[in-house]
MMTF fields as JSON, N, C-alpha, C and O atoms, coordinates in Angstrom:
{
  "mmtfVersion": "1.0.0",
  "mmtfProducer": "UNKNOWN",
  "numBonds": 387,
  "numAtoms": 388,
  "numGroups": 97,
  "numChains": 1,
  "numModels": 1,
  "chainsPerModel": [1],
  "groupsPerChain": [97],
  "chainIdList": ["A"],
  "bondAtomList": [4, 2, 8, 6, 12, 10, 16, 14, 20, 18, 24, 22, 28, 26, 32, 30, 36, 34, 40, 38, 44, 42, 48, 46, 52, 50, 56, 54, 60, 58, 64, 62, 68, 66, 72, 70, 76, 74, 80, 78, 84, 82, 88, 86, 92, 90, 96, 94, 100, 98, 104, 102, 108, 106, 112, 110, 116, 114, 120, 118, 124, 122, 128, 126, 132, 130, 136, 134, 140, 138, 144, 142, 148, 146, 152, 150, 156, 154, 160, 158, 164, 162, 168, 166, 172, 170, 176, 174, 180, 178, 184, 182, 188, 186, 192, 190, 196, 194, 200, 198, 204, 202, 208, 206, 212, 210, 216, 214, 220, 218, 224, 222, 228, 226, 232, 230, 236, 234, 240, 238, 244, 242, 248, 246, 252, 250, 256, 254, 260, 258, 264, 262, 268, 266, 272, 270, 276, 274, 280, 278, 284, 282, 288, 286, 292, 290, 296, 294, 300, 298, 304, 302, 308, 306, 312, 310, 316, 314, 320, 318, 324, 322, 328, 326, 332, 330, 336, 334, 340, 338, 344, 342, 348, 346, 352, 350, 356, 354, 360, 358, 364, 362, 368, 366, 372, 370, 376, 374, 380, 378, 384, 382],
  "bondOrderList": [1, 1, 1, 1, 1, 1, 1, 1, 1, 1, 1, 1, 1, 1, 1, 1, 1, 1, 1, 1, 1, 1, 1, 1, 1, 1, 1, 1, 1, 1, 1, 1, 1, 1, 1, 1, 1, 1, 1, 1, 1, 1, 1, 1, 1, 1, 1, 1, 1, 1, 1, 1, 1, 1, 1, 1, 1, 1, 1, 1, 1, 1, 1, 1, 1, 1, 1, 1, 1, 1, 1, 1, 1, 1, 1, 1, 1, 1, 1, 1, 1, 1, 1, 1, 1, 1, 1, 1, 1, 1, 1, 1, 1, 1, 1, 1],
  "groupList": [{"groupName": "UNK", "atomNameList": ["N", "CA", "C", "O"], "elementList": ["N", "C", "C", "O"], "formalChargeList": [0, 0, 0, 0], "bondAtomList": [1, 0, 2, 1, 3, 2], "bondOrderList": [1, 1, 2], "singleLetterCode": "X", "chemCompType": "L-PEPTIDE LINKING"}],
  "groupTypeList": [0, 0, 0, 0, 0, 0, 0, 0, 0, 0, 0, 0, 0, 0, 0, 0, 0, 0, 0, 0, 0, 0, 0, 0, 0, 0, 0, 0, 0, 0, 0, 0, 0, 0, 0, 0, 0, 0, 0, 0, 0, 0, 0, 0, 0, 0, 0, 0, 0, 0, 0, 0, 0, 0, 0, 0, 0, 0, 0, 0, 0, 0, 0, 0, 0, 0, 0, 0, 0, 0, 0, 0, 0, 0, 0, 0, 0, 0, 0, 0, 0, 0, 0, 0, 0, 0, 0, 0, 0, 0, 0, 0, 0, 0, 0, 0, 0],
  "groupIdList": [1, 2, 3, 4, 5, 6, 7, 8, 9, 10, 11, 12, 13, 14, 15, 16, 17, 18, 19, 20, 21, 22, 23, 24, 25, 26, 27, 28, 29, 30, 31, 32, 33, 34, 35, 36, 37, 38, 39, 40, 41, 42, 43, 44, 45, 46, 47, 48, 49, 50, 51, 52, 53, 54, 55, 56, 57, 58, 59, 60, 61, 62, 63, 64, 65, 66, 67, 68, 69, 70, 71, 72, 73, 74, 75, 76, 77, 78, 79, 80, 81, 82, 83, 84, 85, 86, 87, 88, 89, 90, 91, 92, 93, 94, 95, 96, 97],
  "secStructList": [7, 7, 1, 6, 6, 3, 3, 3, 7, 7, 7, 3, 3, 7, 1, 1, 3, 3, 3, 7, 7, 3, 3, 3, 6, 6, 3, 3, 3, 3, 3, 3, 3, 3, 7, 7, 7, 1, 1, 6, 6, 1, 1, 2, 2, 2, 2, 2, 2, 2, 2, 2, 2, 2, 2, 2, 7, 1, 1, 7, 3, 3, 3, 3, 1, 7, 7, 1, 1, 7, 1, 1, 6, 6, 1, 7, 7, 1, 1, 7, 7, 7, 7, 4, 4, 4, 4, 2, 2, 2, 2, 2, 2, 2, 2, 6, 7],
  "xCoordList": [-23.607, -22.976, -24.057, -25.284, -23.197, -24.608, -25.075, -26.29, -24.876, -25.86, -25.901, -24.886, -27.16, -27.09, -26.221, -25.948, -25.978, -25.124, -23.882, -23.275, -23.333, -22.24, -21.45, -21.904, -20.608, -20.187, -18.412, -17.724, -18.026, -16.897, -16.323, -16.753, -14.901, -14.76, -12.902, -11.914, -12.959, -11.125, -10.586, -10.874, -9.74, -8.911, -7.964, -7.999, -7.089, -6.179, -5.516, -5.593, -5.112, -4.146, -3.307, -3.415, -2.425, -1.326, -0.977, -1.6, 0.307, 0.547, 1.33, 1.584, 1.588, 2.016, 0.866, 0.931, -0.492, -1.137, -2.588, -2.796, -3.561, -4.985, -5.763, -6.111, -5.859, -6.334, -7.823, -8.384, -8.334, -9.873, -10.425, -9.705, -12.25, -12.485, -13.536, -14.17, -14.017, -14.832, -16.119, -15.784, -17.266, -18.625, -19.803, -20.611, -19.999, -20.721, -21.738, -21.547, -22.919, -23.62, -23.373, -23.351, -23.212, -22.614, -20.979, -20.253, -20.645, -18.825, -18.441, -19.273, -17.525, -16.118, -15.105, -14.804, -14.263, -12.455, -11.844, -12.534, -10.642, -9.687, -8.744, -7.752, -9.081, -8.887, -7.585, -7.793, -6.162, -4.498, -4.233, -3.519, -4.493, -4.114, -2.663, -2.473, -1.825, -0.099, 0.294, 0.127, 0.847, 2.023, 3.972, 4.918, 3.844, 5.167, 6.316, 6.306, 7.367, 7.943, 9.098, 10.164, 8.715, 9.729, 11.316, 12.152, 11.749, 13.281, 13.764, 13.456, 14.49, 14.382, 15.21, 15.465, 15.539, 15.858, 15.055, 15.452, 13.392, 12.595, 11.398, 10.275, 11.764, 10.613, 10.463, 9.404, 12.033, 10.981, 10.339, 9.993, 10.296, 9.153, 7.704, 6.889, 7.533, 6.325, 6.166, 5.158, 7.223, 6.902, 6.747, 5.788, 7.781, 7.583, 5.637, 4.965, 5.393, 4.329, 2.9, 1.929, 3.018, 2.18, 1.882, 0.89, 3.232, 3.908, 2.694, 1.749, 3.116, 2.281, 0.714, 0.006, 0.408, -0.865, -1.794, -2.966, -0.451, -1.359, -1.299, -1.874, -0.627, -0.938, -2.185, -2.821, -2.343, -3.644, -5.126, -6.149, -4.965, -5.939, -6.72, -6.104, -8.195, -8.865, -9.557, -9.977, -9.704, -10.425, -9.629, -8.408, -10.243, -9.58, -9.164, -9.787, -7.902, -7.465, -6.48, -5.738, -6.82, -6.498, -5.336, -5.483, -4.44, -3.873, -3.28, -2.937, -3.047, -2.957, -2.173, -1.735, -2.236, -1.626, -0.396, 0.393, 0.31, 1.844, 2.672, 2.64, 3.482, 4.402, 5.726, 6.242, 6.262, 7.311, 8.601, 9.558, 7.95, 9.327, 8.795, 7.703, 9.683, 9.723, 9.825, 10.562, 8.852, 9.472, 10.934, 11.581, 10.767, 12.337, 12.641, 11.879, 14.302, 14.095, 13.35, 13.483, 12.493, 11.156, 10.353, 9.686, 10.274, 9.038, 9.123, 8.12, 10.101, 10.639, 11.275, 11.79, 11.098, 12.067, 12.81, 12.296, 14.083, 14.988, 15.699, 15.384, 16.862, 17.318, 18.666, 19.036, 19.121, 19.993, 19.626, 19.178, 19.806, 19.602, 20.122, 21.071, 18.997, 18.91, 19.691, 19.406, 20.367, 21.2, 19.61, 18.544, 20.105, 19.015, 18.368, 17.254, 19.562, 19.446, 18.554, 17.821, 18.367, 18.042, 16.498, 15.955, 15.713, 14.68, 13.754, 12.572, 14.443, 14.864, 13.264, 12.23, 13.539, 12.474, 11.693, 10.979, 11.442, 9.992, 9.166, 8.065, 10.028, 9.441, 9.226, 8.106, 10.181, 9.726, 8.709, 7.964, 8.142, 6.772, 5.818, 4.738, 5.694, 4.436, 4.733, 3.653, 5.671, 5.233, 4.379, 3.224, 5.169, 4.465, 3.36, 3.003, 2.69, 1.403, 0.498, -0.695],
  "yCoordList": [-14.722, -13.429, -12.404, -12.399, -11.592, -10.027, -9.847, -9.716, -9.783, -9.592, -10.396, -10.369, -11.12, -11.875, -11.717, -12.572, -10.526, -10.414, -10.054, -9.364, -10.49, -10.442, -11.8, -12.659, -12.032, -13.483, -13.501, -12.72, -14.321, -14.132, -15.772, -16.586, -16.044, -17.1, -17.71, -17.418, -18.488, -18.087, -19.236, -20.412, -18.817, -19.985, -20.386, -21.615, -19.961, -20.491, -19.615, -18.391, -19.955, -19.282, -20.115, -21.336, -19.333, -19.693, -18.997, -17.943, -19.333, -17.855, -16.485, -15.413, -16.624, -15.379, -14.513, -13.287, -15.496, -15.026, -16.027, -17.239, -14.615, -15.353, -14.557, -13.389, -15.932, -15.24, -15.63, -16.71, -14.35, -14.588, -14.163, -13.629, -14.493, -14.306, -13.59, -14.281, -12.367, -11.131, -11.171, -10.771, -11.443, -11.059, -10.298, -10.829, -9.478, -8.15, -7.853, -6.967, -8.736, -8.764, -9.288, -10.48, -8.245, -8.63, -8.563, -8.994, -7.998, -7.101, -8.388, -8.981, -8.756, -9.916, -9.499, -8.525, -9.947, -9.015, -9.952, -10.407, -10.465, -11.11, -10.342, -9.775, -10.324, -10.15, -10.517, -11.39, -9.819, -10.911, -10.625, -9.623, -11.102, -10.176, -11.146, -12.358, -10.077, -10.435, -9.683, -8.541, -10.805, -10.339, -10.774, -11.398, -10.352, -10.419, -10.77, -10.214, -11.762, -12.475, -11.608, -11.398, -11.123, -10.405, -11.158, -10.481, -12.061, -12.418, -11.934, -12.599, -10.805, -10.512, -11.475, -11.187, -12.818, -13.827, -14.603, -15.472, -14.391, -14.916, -14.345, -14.724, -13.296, -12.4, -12.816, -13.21, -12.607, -13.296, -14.56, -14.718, -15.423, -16.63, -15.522, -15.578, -15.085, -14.306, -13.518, -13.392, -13.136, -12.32, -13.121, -12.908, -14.362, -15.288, -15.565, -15.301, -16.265, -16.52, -15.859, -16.438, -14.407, -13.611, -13.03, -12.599, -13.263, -12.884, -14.284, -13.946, -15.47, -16.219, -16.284, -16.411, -16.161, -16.058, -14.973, -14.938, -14.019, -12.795, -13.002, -12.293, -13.918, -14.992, -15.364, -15.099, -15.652, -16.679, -15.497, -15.847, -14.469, -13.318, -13.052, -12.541, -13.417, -12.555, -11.307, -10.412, -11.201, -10.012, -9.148, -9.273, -8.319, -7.143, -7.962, -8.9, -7.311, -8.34, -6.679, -5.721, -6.995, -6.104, -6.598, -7.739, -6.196, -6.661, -5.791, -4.679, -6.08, -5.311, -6.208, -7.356, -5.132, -5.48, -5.581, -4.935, -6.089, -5.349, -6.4, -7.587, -5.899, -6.441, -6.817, -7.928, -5.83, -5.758, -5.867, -6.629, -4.348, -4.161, -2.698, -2.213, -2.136, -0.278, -0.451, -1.309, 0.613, 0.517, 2.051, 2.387, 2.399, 3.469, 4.027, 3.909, 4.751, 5.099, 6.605, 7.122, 6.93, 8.473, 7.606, 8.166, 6.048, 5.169, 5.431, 5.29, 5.765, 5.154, 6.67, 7.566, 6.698, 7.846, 7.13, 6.35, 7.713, 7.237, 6.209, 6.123, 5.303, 4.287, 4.852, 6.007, 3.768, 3.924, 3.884, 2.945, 4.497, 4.328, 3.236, 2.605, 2.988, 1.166, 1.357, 2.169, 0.637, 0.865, 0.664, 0.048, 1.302, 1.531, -0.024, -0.399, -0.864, -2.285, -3.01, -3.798, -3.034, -3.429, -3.567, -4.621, -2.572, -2.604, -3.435, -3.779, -3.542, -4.439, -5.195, -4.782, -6.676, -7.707, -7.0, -6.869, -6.238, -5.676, -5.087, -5.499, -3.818, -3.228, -4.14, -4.188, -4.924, -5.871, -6.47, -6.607, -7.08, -7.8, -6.837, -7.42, -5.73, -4.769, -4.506, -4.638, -4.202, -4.111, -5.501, -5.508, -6.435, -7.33, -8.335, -9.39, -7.254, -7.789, -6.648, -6.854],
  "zCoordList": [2.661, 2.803, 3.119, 3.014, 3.519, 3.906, 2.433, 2.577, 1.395, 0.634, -0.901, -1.597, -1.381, -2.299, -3.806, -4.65, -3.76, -5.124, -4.917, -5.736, -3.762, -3.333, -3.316, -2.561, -3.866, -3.365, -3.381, -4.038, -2.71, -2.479, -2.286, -1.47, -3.592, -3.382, -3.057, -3.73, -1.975, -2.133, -3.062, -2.841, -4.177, -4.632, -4.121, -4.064, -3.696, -2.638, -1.312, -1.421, -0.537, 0.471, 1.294, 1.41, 1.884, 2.427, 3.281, 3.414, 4.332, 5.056, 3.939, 4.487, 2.715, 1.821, 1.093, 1.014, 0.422, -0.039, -0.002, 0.053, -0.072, 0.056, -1.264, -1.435, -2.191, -3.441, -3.641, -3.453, -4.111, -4.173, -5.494, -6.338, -5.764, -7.015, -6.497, -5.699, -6.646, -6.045, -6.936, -8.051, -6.917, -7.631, -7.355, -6.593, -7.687, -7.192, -8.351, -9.184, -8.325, -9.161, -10.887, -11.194, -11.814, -13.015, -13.051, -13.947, -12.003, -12.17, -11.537, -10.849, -11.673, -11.343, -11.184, -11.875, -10.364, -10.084, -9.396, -8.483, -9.526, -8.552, -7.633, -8.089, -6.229, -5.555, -4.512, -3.67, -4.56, -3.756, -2.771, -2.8, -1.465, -0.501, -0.254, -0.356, 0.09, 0.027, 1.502, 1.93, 2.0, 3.299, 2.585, 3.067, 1.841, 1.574, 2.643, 3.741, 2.277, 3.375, 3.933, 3.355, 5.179, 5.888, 5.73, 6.329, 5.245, 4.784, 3.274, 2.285, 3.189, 2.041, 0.844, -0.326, 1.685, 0.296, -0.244, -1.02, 0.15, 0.432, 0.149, 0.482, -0.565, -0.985, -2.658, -3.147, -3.599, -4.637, -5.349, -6.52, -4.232, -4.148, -3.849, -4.769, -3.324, -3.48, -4.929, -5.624, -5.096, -6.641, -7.685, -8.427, -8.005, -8.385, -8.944, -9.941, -7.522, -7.678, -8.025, -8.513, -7.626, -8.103, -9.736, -10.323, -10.078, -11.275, -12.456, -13.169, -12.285, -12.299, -12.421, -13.42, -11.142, -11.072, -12.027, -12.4, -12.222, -12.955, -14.674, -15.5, -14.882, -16.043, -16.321, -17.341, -15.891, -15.51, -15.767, -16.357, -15.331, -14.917, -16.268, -17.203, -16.412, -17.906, -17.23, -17.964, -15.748, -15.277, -14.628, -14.53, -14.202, -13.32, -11.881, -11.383, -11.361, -10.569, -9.272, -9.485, -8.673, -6.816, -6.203, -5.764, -6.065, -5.366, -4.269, -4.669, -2.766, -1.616, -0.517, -0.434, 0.216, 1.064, 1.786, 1.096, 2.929, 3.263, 2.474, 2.796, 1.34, 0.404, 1.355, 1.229, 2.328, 3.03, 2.003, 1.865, 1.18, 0.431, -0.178, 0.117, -1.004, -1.431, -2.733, -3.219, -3.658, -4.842, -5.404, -6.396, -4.196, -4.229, -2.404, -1.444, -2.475, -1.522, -0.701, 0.408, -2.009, -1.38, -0.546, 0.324, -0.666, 0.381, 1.746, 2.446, 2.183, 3.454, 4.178, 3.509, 5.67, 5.835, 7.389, 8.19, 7.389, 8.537, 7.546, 6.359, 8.259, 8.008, 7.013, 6.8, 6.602, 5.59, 3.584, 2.926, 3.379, 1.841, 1.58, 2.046, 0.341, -0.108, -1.855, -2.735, -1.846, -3.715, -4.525, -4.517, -4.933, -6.631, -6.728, -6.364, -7.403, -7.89, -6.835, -7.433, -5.639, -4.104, -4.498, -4.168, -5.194, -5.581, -7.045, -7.022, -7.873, -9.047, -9.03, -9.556, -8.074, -8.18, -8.113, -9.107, -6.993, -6.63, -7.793, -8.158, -8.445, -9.439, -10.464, -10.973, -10.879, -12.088, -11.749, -12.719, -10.448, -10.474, -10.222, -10.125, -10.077, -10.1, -11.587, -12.161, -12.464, -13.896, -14.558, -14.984, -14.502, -14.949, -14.576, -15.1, -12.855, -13.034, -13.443, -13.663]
}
């Protein structure tokens, strides 16, 4: 890597998520990058699994990236308003990671 106290390691990926373990000298962080699955019957297998993974987590842990979903409708402008409930999975897996 460009620099020795940098290291960067991936534990797994897929086309949904590429999860990494970040080391920056003494500091450590897990690192999620998420494309959330543009089918929205099909999105919470992604939450699912993140939900999971953040089980697992004893460090500080990042997660980013395009979710391809809202946690209300102030996210978004144009379109049709989304029911309240519509949002549900999403928010429950950002609480409980």
């Amino acid at each position: 890597m460009w620099k020795d106290s940098f290291h960067v390691e991936v534990i797994s990926s897929d086309k949904r998520l590429i999860d990494l373990k970040v080391k920056c000298g003494s500091y450590a962080f897990y690192f999620t990058c998420v494309y959330g699955d543009p089918v929205v019957g099909k999105r919470q297998e992604v939450w699912d699994r993140l939900v999971s993974i953040g089980l697992n987590r004893d460090e500080a842990w990042v997660l980013g990236g395009d979710f391809n979903e809202l946690l209300s409708n102030e996210e978004k402008s144009g379109g049709a308003v989304r029911s309240e409930p519509s949002f549900c999975d999403f928010r429950n897996m950002v609480q409980n990671c």
